[in-house]
TIDREN-347348 format. One record per residue: residue in three letters; chain; y negated, x, z negated of N, C-alpha, C in turn. Coordinates in pm, 1 decimal, always signed. Each point is the difference from the previous one (the first is absolute). Example, Ala and Ser with C-alpha at 12.3 -4.5 7.8 and 13.67 -1.06 7.14 Angstrom:
# TIDREN-347348
<mido code="Ala" unit="A" n_yy="+569.0" n_xx="+1319.0" n_zz="-780.0" ca_yy="-119.0" ca_xx="-89.0" ca_zz="+0.0" c_yy="-120.0" c_xx="+90.0" c_zz="+0.0"/>
<mido code="Ser" unit="A" n_yy="-105.0" n_xx="-35.0" n_zz="+72.0" ca_yy="-119.0" ca_xx="+82.0" ca_zz="-6.0" c_yy="-109.0" c_xx="-77.0" c_zz="-73.0"/>
//
This chain:
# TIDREN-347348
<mido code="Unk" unit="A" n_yy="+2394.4" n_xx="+1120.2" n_zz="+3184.2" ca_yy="-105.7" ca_xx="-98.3" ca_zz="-0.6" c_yy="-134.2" c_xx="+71.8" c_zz="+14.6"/>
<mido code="Unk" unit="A" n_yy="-79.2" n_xx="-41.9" n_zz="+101.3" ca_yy="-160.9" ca_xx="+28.5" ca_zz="+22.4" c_yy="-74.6" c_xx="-100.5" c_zz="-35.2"/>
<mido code="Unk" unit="A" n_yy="-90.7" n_xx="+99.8" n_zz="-129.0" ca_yy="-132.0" ca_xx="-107.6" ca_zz="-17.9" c_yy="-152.4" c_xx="+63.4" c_zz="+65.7"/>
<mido code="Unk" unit="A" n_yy="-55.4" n_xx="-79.1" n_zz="-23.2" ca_yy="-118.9" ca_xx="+21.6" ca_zz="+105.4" c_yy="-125.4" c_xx="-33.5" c_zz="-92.5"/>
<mido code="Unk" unit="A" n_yy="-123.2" n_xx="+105.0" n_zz="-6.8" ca_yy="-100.8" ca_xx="-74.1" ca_zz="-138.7" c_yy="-86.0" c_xx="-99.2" c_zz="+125.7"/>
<mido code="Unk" unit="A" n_yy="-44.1" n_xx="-130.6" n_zz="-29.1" ca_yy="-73.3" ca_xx="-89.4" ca_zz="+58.1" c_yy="-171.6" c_xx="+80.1" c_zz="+17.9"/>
<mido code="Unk" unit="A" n_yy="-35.7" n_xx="+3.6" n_zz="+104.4" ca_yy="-169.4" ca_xx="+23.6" ca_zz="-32.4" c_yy="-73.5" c_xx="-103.1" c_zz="+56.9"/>
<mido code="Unk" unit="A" n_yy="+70.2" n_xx="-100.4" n_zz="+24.1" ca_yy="-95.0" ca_xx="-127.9" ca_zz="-26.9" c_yy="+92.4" c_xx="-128.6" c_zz="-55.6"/>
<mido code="Unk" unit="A" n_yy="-85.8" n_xx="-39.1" n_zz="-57.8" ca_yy="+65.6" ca_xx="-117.9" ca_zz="-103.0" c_yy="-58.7" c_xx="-161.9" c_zz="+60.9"/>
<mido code="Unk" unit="A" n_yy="+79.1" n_xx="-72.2" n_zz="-54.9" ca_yy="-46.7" ca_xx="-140.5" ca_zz="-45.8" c_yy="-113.0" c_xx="-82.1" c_zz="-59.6"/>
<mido code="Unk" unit="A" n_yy="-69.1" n_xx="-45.1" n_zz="+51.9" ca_yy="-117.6" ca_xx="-27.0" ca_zz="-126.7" c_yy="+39.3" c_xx="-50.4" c_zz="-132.1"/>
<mido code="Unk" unit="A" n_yy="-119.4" n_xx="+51.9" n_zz="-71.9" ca_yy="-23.4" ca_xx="-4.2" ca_zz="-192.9" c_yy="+57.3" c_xx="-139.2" c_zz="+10.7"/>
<mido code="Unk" unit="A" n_yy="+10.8" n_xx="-46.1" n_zz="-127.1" ca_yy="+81.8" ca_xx="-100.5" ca_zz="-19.4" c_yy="-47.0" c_xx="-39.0" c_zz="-151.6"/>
<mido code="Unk" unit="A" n_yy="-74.6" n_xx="+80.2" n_zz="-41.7" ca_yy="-83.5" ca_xx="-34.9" ca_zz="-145.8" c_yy="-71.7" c_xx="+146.3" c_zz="+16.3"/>
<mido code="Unk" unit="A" n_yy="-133.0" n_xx="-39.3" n_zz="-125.1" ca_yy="-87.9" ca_xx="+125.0" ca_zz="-24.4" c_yy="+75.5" c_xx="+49.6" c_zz="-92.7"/>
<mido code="Unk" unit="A" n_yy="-107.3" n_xx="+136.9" n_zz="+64.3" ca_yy="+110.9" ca_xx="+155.2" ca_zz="-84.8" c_yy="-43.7" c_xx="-7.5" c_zz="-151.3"/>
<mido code="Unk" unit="A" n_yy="-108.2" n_xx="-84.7" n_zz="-13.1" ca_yy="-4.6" ca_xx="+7.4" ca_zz="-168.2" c_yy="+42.7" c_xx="-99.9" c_zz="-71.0"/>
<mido code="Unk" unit="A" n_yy="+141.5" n_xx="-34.6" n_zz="+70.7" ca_yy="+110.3" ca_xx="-67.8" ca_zz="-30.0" c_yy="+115.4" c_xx="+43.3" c_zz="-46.6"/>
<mido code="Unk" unit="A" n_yy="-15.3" n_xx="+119.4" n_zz="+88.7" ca_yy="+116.3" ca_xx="+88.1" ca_zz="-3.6" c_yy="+68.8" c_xx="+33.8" c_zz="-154.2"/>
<mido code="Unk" unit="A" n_yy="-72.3" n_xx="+55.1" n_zz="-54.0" ca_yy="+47.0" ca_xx="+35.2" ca_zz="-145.0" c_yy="-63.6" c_xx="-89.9" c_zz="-119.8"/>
<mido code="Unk" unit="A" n_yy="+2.8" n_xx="-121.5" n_zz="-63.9" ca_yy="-55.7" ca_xx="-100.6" ca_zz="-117.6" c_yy="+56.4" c_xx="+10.0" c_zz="-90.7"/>
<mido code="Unk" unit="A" n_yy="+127.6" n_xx="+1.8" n_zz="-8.3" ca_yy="+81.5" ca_xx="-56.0" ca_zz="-187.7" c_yy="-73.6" c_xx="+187.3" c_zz="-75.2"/>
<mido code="Unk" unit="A" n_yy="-88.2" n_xx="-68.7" n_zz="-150.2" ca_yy="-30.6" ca_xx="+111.0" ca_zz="-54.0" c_yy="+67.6" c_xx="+113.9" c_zz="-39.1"/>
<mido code="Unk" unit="A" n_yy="+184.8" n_xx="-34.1" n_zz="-28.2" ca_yy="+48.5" ca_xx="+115.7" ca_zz="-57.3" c_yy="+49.9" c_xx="+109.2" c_zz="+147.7"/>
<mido code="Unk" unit="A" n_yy="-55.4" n_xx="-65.3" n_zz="+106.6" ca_yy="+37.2" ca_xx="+96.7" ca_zz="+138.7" c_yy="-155.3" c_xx="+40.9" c_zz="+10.6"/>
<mido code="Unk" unit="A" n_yy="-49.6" n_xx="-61.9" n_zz="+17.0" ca_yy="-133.5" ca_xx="+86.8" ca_zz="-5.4" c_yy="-26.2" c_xx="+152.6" c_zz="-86.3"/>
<mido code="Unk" unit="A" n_yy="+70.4" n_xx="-64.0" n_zz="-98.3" ca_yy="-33.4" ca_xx="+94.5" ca_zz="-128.2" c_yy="+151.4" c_xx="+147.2" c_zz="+55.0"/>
<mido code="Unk" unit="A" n_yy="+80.5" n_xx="-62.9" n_zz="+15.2" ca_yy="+86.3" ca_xx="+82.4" ca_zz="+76.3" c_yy="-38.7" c_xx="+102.2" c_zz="+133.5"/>
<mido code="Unk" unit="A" n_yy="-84.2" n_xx="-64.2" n_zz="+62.9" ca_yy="-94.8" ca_xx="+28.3" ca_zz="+117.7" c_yy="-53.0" c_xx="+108.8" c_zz="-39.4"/>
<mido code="Unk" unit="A" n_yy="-95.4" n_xx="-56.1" n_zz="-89.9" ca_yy="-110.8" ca_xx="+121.0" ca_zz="-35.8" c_yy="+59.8" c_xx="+118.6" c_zz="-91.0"/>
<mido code="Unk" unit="A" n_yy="+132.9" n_xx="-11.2" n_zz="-57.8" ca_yy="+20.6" ca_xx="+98.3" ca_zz="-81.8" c_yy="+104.3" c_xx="+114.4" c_zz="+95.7"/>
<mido code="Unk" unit="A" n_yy="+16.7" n_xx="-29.6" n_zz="+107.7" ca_yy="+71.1" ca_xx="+22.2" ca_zz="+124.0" c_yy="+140.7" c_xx="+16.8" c_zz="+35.3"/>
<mido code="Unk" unit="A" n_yy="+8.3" n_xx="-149.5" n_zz="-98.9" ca_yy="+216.7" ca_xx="+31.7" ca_zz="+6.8" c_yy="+60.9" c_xx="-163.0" c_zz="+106.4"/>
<mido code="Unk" unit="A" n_yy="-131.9" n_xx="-47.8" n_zz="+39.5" ca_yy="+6.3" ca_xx="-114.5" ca_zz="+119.2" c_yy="-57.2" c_xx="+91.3" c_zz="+91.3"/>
<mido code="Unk" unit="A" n_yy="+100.2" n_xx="-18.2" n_zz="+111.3" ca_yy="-41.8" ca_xx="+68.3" ca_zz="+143.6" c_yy="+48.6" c_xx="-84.1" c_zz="+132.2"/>
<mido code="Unk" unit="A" n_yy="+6.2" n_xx="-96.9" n_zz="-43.3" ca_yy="+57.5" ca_xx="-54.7" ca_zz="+116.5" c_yy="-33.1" c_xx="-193.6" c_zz="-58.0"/>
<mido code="Unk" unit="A" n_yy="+8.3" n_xx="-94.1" n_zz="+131.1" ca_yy="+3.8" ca_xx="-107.0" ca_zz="-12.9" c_yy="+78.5" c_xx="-86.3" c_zz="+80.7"/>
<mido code="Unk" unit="A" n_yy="+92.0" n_xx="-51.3" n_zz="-9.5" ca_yy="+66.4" ca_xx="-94.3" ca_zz="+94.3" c_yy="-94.1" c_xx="-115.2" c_zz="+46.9"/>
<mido code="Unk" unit="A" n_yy="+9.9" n_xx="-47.1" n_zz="+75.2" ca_yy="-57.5" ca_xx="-155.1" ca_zz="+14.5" c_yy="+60.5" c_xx="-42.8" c_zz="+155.9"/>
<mido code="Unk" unit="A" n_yy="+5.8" n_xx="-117.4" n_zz="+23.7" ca_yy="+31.2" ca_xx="-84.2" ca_zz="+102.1" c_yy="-43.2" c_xx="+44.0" c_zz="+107.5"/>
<mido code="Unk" unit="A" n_yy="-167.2" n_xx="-5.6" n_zz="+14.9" ca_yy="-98.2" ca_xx="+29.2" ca_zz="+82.4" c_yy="-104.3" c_xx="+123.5" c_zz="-3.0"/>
<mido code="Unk" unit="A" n_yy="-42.6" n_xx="+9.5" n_zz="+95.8" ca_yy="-101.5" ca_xx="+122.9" ca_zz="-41.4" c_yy="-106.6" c_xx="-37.7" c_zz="-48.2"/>
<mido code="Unk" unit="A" n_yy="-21.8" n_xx="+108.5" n_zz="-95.0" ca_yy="-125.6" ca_xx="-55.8" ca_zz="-94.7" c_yy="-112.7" c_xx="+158.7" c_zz="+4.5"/>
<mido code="Unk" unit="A" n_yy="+37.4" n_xx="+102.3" n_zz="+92.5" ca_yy="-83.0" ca_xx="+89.1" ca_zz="+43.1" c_yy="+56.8" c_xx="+97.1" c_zz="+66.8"/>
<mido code="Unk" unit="A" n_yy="-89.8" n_xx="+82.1" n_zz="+60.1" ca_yy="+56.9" ca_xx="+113.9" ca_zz="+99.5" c_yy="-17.7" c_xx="+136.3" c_zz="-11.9"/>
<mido code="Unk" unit="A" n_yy="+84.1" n_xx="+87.2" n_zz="+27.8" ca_yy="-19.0" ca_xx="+113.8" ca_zz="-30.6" c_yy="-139.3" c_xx="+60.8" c_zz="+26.8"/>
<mido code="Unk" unit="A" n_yy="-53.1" n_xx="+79.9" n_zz="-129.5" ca_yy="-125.8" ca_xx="+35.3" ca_zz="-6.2" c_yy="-88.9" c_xx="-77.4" c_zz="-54.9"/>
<mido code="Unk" unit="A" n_yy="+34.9" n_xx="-142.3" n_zz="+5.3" ca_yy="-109.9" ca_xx="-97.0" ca_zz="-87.2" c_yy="-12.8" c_xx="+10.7" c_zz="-111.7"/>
<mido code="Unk" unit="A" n_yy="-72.2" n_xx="-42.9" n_zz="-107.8" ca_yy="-31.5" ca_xx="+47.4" ca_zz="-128.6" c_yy="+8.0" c_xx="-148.2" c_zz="-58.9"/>
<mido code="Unk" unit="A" n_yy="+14.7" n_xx="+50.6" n_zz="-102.6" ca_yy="-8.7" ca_xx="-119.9" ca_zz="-134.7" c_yy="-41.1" c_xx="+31.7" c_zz="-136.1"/>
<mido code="Unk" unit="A" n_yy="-62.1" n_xx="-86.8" n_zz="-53.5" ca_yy="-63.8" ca_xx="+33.0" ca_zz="-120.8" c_yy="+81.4" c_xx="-61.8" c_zz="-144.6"/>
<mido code="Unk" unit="A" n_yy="+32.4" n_xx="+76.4" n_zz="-110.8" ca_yy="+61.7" ca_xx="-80.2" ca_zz="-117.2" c_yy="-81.1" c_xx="+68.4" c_zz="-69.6"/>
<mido code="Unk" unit="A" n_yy="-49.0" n_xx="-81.4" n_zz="-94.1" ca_yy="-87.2" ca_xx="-9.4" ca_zz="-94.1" c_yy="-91.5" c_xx="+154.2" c_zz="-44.8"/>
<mido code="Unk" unit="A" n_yy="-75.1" n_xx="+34.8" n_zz="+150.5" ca_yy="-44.5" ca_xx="+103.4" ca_zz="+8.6" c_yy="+34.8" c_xx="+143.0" c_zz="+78.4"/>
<mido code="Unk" unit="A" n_yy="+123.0" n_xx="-25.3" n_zz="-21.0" ca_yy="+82.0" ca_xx="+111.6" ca_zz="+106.9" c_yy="+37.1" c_xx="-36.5" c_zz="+82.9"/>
<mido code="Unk" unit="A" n_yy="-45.7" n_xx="+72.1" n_zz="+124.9" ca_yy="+1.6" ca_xx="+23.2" ca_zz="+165.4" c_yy="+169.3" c_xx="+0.9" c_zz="+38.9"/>
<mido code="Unk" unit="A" n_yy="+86.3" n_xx="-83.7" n_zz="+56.6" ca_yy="+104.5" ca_xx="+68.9" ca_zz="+73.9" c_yy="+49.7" c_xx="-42.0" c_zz="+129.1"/>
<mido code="Unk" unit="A" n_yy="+42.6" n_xx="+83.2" n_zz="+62.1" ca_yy="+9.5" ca_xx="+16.3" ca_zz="+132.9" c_yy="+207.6" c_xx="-42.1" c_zz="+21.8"/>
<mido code="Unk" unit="A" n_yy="+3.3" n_xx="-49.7" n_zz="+59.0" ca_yy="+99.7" ca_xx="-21.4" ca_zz="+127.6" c_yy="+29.7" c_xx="+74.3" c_zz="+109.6"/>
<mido code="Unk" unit="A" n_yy="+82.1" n_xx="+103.3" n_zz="-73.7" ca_yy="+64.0" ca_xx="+84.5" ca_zz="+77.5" c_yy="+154.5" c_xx="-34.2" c_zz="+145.4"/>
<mido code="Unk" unit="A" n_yy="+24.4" n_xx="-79.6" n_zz="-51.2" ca_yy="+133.3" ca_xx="-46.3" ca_zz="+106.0" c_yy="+53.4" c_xx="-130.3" c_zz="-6.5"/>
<mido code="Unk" unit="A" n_yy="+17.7" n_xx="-91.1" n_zz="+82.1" ca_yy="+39.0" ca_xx="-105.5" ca_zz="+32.9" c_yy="+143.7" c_xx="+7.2" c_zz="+101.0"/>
<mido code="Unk" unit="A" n_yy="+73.1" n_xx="-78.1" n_zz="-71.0" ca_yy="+173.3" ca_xx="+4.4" ca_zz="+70.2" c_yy="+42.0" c_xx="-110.4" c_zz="-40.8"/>
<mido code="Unk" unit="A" n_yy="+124.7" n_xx="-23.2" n_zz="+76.8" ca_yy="+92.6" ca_xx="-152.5" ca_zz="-5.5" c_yy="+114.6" c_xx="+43.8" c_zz="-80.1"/>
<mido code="Unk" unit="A" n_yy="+29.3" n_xx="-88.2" n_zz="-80.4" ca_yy="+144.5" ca_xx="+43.8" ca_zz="-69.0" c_yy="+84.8" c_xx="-151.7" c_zz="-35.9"/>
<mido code="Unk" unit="A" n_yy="+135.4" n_xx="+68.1" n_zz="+21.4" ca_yy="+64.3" ca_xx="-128.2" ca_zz="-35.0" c_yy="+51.8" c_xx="-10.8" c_zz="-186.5"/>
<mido code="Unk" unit="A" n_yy="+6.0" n_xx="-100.2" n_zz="-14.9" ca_yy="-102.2" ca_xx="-10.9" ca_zz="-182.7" c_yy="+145.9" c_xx="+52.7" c_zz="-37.9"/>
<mido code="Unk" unit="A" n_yy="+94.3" n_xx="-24.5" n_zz="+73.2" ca_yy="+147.6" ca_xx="+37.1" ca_zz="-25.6" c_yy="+62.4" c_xx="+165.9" c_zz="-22.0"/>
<mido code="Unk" unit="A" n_yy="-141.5" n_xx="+79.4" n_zz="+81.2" ca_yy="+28.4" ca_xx="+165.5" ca_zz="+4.9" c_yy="-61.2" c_xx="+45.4" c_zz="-122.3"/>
<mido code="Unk" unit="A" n_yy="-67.0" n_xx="-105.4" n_zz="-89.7" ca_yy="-102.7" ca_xx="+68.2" ca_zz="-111.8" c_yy="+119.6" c_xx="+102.4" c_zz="-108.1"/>
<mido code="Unk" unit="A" n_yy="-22.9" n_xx="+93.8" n_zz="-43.4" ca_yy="+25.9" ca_xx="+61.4" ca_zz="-100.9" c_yy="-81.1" c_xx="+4.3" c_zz="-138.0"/>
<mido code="Unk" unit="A" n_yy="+89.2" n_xx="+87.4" n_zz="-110.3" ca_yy="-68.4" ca_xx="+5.7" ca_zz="-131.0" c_yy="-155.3" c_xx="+67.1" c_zz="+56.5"/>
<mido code="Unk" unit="A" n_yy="+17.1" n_xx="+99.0" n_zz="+39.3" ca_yy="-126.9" ca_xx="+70.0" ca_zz="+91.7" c_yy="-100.9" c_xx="-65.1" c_zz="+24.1"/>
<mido code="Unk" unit="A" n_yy="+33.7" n_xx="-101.8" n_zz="+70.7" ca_yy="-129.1" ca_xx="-112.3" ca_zz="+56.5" c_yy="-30.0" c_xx="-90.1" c_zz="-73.7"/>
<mido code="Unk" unit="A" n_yy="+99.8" n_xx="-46.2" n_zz="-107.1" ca_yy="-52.4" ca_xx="-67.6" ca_zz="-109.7" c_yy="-99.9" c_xx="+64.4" c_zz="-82.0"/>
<mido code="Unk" unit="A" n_yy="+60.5" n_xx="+134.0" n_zz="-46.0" ca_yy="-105.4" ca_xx="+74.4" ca_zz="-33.3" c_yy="-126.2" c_xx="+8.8" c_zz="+33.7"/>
<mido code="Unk" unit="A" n_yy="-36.5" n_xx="+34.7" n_zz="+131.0" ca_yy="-131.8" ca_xx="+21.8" ca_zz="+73.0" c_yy="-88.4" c_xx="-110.5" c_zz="-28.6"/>
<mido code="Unk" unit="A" n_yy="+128.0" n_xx="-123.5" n_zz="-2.7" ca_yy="-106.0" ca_xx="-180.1" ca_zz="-45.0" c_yy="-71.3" c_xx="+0.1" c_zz="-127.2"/>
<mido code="Unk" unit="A" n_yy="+85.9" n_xx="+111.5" n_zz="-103.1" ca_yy="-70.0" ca_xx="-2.4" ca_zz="-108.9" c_yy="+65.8" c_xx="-51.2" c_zz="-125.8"/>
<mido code="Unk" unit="A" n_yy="+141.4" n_xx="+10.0" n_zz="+31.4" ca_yy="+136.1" ca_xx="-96.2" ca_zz="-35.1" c_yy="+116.8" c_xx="+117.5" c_zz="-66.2"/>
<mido code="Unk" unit="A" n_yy="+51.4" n_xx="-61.1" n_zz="-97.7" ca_yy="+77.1" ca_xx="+132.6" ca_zz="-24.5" c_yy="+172.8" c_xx="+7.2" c_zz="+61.7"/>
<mido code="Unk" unit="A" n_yy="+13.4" n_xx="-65.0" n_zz="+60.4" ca_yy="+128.0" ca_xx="-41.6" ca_zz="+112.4" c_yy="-19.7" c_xx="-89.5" c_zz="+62.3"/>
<mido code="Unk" unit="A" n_yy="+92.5" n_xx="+0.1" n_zz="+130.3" ca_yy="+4.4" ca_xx="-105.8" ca_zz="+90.2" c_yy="+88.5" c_xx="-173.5" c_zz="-97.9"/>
<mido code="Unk" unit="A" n_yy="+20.8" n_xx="+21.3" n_zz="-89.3" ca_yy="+51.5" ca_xx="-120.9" ca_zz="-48.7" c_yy="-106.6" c_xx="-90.0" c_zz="-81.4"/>
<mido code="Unk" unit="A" n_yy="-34.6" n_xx="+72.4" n_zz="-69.6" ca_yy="-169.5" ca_xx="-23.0" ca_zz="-26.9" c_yy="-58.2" c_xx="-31.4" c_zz="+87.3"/>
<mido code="Unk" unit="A" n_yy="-49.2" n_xx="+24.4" n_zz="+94.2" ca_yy="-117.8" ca_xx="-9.6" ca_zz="+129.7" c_yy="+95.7" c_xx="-133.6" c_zz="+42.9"/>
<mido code="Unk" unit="A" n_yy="+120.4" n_xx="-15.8" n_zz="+35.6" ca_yy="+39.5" ca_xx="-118.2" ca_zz="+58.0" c_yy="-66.9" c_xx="-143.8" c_zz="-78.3"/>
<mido code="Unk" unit="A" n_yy="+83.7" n_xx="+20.1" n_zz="-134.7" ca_yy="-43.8" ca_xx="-76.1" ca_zz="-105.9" c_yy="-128.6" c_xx="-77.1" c_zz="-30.5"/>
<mido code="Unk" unit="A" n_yy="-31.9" n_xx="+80.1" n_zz="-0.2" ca_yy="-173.7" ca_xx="-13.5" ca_zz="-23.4" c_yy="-63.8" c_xx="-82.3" c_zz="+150.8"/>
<mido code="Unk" unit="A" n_yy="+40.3" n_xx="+52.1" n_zz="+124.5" ca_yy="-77.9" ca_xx="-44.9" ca_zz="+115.6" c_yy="+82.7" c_xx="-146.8" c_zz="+22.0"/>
<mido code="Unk" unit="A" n_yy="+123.3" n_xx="-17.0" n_zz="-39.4" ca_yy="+56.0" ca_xx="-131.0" ca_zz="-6.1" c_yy="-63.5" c_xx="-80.1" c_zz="-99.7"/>
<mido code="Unk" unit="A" n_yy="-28.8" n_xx="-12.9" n_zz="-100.9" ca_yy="-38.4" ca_xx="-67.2" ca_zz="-118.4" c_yy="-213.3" c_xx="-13.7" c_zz="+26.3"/>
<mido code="Unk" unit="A" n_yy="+33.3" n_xx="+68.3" n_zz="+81.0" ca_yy="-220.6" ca_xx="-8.7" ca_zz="+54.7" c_yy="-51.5" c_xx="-116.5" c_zz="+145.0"/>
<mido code="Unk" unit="A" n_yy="+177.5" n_xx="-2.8" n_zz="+59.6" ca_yy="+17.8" ca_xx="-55.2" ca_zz="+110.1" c_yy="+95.8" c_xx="-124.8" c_zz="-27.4"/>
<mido code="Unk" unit="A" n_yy="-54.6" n_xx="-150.7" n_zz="-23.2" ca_yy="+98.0" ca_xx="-52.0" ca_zz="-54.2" c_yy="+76.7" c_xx="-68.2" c_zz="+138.2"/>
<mido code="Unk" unit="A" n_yy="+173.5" n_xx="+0.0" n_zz="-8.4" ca_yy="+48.5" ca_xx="-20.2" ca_zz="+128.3" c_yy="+7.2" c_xx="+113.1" c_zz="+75.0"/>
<mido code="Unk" unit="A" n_yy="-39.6" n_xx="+73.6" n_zz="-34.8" ca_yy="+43.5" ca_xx="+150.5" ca_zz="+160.7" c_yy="+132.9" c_xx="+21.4" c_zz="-98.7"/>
<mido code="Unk" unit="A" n_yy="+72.4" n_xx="+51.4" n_zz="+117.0" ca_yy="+153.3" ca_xx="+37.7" ca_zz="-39.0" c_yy="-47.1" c_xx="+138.4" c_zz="+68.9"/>
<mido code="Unk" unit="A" n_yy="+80.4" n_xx="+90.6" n_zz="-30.8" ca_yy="+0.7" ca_xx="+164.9" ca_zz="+18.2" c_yy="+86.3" c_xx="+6.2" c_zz="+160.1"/>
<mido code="Unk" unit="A" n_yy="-25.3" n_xx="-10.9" n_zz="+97.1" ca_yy="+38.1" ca_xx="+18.5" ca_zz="+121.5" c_yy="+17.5" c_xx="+140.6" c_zz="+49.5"/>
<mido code="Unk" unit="A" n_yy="+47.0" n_xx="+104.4" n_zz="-44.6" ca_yy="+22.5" ca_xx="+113.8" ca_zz="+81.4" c_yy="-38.2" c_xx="+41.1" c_zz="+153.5"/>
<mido code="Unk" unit="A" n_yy="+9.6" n_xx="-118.2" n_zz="+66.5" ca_yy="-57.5" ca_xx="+6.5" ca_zz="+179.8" c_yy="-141.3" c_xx="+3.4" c_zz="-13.3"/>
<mido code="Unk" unit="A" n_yy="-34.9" n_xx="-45.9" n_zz="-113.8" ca_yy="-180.0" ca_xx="-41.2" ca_zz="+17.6" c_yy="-50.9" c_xx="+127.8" c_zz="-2.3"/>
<mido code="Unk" unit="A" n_yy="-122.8" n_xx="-20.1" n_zz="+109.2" ca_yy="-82.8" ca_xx="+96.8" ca_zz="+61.5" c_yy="-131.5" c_xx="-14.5" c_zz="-93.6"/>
<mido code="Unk" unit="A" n_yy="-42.4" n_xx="+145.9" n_zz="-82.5" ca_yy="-161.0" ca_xx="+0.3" ca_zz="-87.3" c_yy="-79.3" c_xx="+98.0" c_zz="+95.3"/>
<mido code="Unk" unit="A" n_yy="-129.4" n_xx="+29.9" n_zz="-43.3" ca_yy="-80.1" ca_xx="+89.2" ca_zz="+59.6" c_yy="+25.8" c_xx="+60.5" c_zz="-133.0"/>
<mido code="Unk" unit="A" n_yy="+9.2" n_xx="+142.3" n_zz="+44.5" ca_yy="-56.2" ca_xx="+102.8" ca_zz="-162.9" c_yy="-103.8" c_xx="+87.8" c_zz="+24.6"/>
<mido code="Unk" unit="A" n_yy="-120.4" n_xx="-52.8" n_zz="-57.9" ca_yy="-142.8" ca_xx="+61.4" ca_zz="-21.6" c_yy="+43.9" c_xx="+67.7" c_zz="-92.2"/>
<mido code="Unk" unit="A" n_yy="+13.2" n_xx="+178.8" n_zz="+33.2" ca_yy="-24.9" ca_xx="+104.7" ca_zz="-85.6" c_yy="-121.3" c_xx="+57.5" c_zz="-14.4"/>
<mido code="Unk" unit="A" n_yy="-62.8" n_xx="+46.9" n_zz="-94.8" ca_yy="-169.5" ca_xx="+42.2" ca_zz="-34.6" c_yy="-12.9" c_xx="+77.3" c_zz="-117.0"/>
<mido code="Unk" unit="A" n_yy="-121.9" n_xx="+52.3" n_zz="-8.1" ca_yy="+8.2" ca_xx="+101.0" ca_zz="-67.9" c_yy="-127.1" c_xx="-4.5" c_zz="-86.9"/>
<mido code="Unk" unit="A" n_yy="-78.4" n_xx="+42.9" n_zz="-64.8" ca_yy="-157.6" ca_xx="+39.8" ca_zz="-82.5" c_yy="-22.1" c_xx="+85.0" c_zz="+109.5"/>
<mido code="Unk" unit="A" n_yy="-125.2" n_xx="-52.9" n_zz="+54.4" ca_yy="-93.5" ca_xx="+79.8" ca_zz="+95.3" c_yy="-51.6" c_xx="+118.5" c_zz="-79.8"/>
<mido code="Unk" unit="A" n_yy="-17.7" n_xx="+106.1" n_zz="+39.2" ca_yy="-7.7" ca_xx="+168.3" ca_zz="-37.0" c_yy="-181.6" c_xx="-30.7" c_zz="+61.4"/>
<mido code="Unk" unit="A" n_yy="-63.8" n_xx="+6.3" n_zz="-95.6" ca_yy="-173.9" ca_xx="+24.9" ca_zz="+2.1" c_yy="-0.2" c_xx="+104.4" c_zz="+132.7"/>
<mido code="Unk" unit="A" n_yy="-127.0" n_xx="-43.6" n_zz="+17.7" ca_yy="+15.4" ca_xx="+138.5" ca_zz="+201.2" c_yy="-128.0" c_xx="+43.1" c_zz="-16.9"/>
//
């Protein structure tokens, strides 16, 4: 199997200071054990910046994944301490979504911008 990284995308689909809201991910965010965000649509692009409650961070990589390839790993990165958890939780936030394995997310990975 060949994958290919996209260098042009789809248009935004919500603002990037959308991207990351529920406080205990924020707080996950800033303490730097959230590194990653699933969402539907794009909500920013590599290199764009975002602000949480004072700290600068940047959007390092944007990719397609099928929600079905996620691992403990990527639950992790969400800020989650397993993928059974992370399911749980994003079902019970979403009332009516059933867990579809085929379904296609964007994953905004990002980082704390490094002062220049």
């Amino acid at each position: 199997m060949v994958f290919t990284v996209a260098t042009t995308y789809p248009e935004r689909t919500c603002s990037i200071e959308r991207l990351v809201t529920h406080p205990k991910l924020v707080a996950a965010t800033k303490a730097g054990t959230k590194t990653q965000q699933r969402r539907d649509g794009i909500y920013g692009f590599p290199g764009e910046t975002f602000d949480l409650e004072g700290e600068t961070f940047v959007v390092t990589d944007l990719s397609r994944q099928r929600i079905g390839d996620m691992t403990d790993e990527h639950a992790h990165a969400e800020g989650y301490p397993n993928l059974e958890v992370y399911k749980q939780i994003i079902l019970s936030m979403h009332a009516g979504m059933t867990w579809n394995p085929d379904s296609l997310v964007w994953v905004h990975s990002f980082a704390a911008k490094l002062e220049e």
